[in-house]
N, C-alpha and C positions, 0 to 999 in steps of 0.2 A: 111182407114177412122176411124176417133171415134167412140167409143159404144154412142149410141143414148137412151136417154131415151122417149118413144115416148107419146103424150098429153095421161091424162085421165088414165093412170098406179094407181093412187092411192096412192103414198107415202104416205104424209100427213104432215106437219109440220115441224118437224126436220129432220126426215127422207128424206124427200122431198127439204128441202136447201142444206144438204149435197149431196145428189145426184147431183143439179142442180151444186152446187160451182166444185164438182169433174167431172162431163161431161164439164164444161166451161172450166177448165185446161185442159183436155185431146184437147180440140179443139180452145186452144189458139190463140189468133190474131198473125198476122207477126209482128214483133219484142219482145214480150214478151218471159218469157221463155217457153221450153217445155223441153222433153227429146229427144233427139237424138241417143243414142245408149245407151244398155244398156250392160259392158262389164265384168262382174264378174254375173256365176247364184250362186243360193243357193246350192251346189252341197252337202251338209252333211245334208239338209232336207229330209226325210223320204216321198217315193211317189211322190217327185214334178216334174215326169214328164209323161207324157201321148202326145201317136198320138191323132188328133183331124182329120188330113186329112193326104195323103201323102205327106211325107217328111217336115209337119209342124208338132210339137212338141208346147206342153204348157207349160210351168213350171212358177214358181213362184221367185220374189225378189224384195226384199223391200216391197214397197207398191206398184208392180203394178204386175198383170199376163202379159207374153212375149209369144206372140205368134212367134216362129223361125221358120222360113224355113230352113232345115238343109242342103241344097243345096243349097242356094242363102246366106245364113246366114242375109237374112233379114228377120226385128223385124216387131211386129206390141205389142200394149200395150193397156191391160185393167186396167184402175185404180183403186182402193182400193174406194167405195163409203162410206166405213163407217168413215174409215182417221186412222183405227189403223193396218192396213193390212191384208195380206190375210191369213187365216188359214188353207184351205183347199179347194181343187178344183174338179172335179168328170165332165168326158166327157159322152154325150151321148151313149146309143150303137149304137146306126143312124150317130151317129159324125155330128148332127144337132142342138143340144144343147150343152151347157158348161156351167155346174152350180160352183158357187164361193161363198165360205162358206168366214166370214170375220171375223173381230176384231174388239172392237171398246172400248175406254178408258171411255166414258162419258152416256150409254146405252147399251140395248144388242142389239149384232150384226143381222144382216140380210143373208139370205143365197137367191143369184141374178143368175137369169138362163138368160141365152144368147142363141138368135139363132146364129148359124153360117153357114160362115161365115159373114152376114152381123151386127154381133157383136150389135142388137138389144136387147134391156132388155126385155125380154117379163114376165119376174114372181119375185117376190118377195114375200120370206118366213119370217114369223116373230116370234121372242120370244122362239124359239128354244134353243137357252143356256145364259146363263148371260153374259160372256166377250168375248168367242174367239171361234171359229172351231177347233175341229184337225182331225177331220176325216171326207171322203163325198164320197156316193158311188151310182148310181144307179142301181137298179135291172136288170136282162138278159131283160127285156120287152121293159125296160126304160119308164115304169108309176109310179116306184114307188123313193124314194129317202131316202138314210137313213143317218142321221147327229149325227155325239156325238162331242159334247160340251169337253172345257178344265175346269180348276179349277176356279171357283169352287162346279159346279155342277155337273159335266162329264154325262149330261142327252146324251143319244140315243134315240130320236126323228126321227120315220117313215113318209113320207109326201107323200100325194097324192101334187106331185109337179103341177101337171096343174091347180086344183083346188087353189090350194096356202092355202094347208089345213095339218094338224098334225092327223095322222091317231090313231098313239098308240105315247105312249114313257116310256121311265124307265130307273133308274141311270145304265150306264155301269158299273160303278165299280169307286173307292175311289182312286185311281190313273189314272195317265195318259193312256189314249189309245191311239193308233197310227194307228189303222184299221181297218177300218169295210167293211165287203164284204156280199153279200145276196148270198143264194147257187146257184147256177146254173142247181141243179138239180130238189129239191125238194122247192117249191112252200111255201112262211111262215116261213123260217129258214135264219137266217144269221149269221154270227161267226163276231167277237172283240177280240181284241188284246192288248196290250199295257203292261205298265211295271207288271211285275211276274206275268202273268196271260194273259190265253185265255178264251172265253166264247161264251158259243153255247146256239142260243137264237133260239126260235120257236113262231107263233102267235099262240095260245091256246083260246079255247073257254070255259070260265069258267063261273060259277053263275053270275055274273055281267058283262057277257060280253067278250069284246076279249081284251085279256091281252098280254103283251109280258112276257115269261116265259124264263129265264137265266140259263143255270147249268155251275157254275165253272169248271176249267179241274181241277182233280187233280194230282198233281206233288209226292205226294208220296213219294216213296226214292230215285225220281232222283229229282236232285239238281233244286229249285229253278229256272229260268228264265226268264228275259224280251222274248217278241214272237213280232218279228216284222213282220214276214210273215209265209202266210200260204197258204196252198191249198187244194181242198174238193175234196176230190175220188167220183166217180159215186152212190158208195155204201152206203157213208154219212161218211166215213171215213174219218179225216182230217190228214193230215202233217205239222208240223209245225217248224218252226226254235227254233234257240236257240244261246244265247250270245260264246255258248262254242263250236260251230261249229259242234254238233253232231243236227240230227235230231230226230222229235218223231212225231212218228204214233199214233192216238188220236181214240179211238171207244167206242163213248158213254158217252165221258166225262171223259175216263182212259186211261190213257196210257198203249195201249198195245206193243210196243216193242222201246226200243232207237236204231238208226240208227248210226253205223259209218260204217267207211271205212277200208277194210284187214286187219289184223295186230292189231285192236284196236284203228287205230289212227279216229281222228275226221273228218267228211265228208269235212270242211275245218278246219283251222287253223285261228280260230278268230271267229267273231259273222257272221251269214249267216241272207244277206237282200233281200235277192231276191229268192224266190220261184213260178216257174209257173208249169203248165201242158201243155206241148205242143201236141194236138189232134195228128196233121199231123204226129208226127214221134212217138208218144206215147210214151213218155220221161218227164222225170221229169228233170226242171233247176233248179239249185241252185247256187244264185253266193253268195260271202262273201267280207268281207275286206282282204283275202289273194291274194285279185285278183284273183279269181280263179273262172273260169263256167264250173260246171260239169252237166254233162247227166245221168241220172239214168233210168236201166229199170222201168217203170211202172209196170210190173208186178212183180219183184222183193223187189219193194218197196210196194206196195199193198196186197200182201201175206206174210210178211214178219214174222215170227215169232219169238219170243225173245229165244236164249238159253237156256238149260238146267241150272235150278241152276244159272239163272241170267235175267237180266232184258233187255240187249240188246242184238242186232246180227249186224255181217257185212257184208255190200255188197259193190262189187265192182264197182266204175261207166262206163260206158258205153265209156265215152270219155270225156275230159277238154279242156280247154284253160287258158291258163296264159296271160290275157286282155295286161300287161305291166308293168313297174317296178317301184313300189311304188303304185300299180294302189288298191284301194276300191270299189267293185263292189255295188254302192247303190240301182239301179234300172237298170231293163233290159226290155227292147220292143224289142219285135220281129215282123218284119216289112219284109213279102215275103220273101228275100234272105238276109237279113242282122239282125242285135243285134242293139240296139242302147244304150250305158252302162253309166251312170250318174256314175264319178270318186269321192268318197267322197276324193279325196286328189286335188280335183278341175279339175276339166275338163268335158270332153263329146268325147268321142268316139264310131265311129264307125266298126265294126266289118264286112266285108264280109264275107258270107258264101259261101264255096265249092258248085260248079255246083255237081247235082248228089247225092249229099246225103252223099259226102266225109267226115274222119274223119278232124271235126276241130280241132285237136291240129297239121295236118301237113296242112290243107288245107284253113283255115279260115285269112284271112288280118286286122289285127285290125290298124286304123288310129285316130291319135287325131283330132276331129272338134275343140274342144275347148280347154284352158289352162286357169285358172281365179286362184285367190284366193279358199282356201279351208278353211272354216269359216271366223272370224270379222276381216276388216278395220281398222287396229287401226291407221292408218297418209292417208294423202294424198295431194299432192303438183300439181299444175297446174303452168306452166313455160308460163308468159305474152309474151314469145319472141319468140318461136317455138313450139311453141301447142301441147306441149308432158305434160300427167298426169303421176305422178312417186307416187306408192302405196306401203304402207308396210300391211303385213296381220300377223295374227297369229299364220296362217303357215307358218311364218320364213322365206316368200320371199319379195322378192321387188320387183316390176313390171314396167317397164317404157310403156306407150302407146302413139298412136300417135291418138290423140281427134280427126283430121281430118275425119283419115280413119276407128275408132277406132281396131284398128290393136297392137297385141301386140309385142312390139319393142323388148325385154329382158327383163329378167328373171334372178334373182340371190336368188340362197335358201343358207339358213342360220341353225347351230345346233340351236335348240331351239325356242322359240317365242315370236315375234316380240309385244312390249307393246306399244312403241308411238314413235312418228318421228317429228323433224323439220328440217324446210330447211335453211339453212343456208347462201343464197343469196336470192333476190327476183325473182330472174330469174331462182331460185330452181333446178340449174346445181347441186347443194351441198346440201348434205343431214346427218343428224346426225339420229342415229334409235338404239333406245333402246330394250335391248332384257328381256328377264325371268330372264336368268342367271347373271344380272349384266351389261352383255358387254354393251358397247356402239359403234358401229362402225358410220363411216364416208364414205358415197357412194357416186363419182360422175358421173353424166351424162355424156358420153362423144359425141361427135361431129358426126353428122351421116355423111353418104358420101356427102350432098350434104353443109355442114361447116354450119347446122342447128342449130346444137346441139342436136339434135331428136333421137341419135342411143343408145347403150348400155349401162350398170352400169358396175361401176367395185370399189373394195372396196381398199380404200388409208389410213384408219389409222383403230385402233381398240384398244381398254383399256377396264378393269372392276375396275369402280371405286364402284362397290356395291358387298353387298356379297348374297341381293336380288334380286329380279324385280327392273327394272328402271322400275317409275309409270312416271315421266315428265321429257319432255329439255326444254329450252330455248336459244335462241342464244342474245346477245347483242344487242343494237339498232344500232352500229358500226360495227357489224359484226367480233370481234376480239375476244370474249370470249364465253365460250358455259360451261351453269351450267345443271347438273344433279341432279335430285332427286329419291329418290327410297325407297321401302318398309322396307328398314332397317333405315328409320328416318335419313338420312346423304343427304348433298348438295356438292355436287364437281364441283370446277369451271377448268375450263380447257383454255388453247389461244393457239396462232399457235406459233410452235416455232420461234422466232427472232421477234417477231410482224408480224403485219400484220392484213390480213382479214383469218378465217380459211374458207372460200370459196377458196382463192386462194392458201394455203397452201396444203389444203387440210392431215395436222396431226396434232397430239392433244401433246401439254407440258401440265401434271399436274401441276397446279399450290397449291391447299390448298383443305381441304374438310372441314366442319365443321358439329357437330349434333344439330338436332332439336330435341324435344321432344318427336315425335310420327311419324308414315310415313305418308311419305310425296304423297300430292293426286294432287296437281298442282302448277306450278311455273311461275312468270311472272317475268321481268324486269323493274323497274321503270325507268324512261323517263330518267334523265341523266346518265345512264346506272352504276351508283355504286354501288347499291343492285339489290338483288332478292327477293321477295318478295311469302315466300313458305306457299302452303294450307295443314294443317295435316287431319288426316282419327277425332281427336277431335275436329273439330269445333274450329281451332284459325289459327290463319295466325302471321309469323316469319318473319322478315324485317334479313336478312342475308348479311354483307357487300361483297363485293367481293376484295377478297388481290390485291394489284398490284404484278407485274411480281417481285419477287426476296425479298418482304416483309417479307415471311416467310421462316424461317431454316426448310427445307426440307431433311436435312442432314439423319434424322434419322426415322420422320415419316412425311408425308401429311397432319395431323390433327392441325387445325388450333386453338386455345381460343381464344375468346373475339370478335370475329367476326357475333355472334345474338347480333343484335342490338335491338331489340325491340322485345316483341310477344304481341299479339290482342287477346286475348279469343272473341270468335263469340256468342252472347248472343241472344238467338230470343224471340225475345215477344210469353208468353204465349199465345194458343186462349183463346177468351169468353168465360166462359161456357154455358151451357145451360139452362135458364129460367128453374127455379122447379116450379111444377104447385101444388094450396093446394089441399085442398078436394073438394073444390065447383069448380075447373076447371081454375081458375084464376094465371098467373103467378106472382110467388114471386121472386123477384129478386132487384138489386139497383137500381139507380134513371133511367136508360135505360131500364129497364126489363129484364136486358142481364147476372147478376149474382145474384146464389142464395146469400142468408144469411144465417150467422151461423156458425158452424160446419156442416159439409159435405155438403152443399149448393147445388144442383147440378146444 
């Protein structure tokens, strides 16, 4: 079912139509649209996923929270009520609430708590930060709730969440945060995160009142760091990560000893995102971007003391696993007998654990649940004839899916990343996909077993007509010529050799390229298909003829003259200014009241 807003909540106005407009889409009439499956998560977002019950999982994408069943792999969806999406999300400790921090372009956002599961709004917080959420956490009790805000306030705001009330707040700090957690020990203390800085905060009882009181960590003469994760010792000691895969023990607000592993090397090998304390076996986890989850004793990391004549010491860890190959550990749940590991190189696997307490690096089964994109969408193609979607991402793959079942068909990764893709028939069997490095390759769909067309890619032609980024393609309104444009201000047109369609060719004859002015930001085909007509990063648009087959002597270079036929400088109307007011309060301005007079007029 859909989240229900229920009578007499209290929005108010705007707040109150947007909610109503975003529950009436979530609970669309039969024929209209909706979402049907949702088949790429955010997998390179920091925290976006948490148990809420077993073997349901929450995470975040796009505009809407996806509640997975990680066994059935079915969806259920909360939508985005402010309309600029979600920033932050935070589960109950009862797993009977689910509060969602948001975004919102045109006001400030709202942070909306959910029962569950009957995904009812029961609370709504307001005025918390100016634009967006990034962080949302509640306390061991779950009465209390703590929010920091993104740019450009980065306020941390404590709520009495049942009340739908703002207890304390105070700027986290002048850059981005990424976490906020309340201690689990001591009563009034919570630690923040975010880029080159940690910060341990306490509710203090001062002259005017209860204050929240912040001490920076200082870093000292170890290098600088972003701190994406952290974890509080019993004692009020903290542990926290670090971009360079060494760890650092924290007491008081100083670093007292840096963490690697035998030898001097780094506990992993890359930035480490995942740090928990596991009670049960009293082990410290750590995963990283090396793929790698390592076990540390707790009491070797909690007594640890820094060398002689230096500022770190080594310990060896207890036991690892290497998740999978290519695999980014972003976040890890530990759920009874199994991991549950969010892949920043896209994915979602799951991890068995060994019966008995066995070591997992000989005893643990890791399995992909999921395989998506890992970061932005840059193409995507739906085929009106076999209901397969074929996606290029900026991870350098290309995905074919099959919409029915949303099942992923194949899979092709590429060096490099993927900048934009067109299709090159309307039944998007044929696909043209521009990369970083220039190339431009040519992928087709081929025929699955049942002569659908619905099975695998595989790649038929490839050139680098840039010495850039391709930024746009275009295909012809005939289907026989295919022009590129790219960061290095050049347009290359290209046809199938001997004529034809290149859908059915499927490879590229260079035919001529020619320069524009400036780089080029998008391209179209005008209707009798003899220009292109290209958008530069300056605000003008280039009418660009395209050669016939054999026009230009090729002999020696591809570079075509005389071939810009036109260019457009893009001119926008200045705004209005604004009405200057004099001294008695009155505005001066012209015959509208809408410009000053004079010099400097305002």
């Amino acid at each position: 079912p859909p989240p229900v807003v229920p009578p007499g909540l209290g929005f108010g106005g705007e707040a109150e139509a947007a909610a109503a407009a975003a529950m009436a889409a979530a609970a669309a009439p039969a024929g209209s649209l909706s979402v049907s499956s949702v088949l790429s998560l955010n997998s390179n977002r920091r925290h976006n996923i948490a148990y809420v019950e077993d073997d349901v999982v929450v995470t975040s994408a796009g505009s809407k929270l996806v509640l997975l069943n990680v066994s059935t792999m079915a969806q259920r969806y909360v939508p985005s009520l402010d309309g600029g999406g979600i920033g932050a999300f935070a589960v109950h400790p009862g797993r009977k609430f689910l509060a969602v921090a948001e975004k919102c372009r045109h006001r400030a956002p709202n942070v909306y708590v959910y029962a569950y599961p009957s995904l009812e709004l029961v609370k709504v917080m307001r005025d918390g930060t100016e634009r967006a959420y990034s962080a949302l956490a509640f306390n061991e009790k779950g009465d209390k709730l703590a929010s920091v805000g993104g740019s450009p306030d980065y306020l941390l705001t404590l709520w009495d969440w049942q009340q739908e009330a703002i207890v304390l707040r105070s700027k986290a700090f002048s850059q981005d945060v990424y976490t906020v957690k309340f201690s689990p020990f001591f009563e009034g203390m919570l630690t923040t995160s975010g880029t080159g800085h940690i910060r341990f905060w306490k509710m203090a009882e001062t002259f005017t009142g209860l204050k929240l009181q912040g001490a920076l960590g200082k870093f000292g003469a170890v290098e600088l760091s972003d701190v994406e994760a952290f974890v509080e010792m019993p004692d009020g000691k903290v542990l926290s990560s670090t971009e360079t895969g060494e760890m650092i023990l924290w007491d008081g607000g100083l670093i007292k000893v840096l963490l690697r592993r035998t030898g001097g090397k780094p506990c992993h090998d890359g930035a480490i995102n995942v740090m928990h304390h596991d009670k049960s076996t009293n082990c410290i986890v750590s995963g990283g971007d090396d793929g790698f989850v390592r076990l540390w004793s707790f009491s070797s990391v909690n007594d640890a003391e820094a060398d002689e004549d230096a500022h770190h010491t080594c310990i060896t860890p207890l036991d690892e696993l290497h998740v999978g190959p290519g695999v980014k550990v972003r976040s890890l749940l530990w759920e009874r007998r199994h991991w549950l590991v969010q892949d920043g190189s896209g994915g979602l696997w799951r991890v068995g654990l060994p019966d008995g307490g066995g070591s997992i690096s000989r005893g643990a089964s890791p399995a992909r649940l999921l395989a998506h994109h890992a970061g932005g969408i840059v193409g995507l193609a739906a085929s009106p004839t076999c209901g397969s979607v074929v996606t290029a991402g900026a991870d350098g793959t290309v995905r074919v899916y099959d919409a029915a079942t949303a099942a992923l068909v194949s899979s092709m990764a590429f060096a490099g990343e993927a900048t934009c893709m067109a299709t090159l028939s309307a039944a998007a069997a044929a696909l043209a996909v521009g990369f970083a490095d220039g190339v431009v390759r040519l992928v087709r769909r081929c025929s699955g077993g049942d002569g659908g067309g619905n099975g695998s890619a595989v790649l038929t032609a490839a050139a680098k007509p840039h010495k850039g980024r391709v930024t746009c393609l275009a295909v012809s309104p005939d289907g026989t010529q295919l022009a590129t444009a790219g960061a290095d201000g050049t347009v290359f047109f290209f046809a199938a050799p001997g004529g034809g369609a290149l859908a059915d060719s499927g490879q590229l004859a260079p035919l001529a390229w020619a320069a524009v002015p400036s780089a080029a930001t998008c391209i179209a085909w005008t209707c009798d298909g003899a220009c292109v007509v290209v958008g530069t990063s300056v605000s003008a648009l280039h009418e660009v003829r395209c050669p016939a087959p054999g026009e230009v002597d090729t002999s020696r270079t591809f570079q075509a003259h005389g071939l810009l036929a036109r260019s457009l400088p893009l001119v926008l109307p200045k705004p209005p200014k604004a009405p200057r007011k004099k001294a008695g309060g009155e505005a001066h301005g012209g015959e509208d009241g809408c410009q000053g007079g004079g010099e400097g007029g305002g």
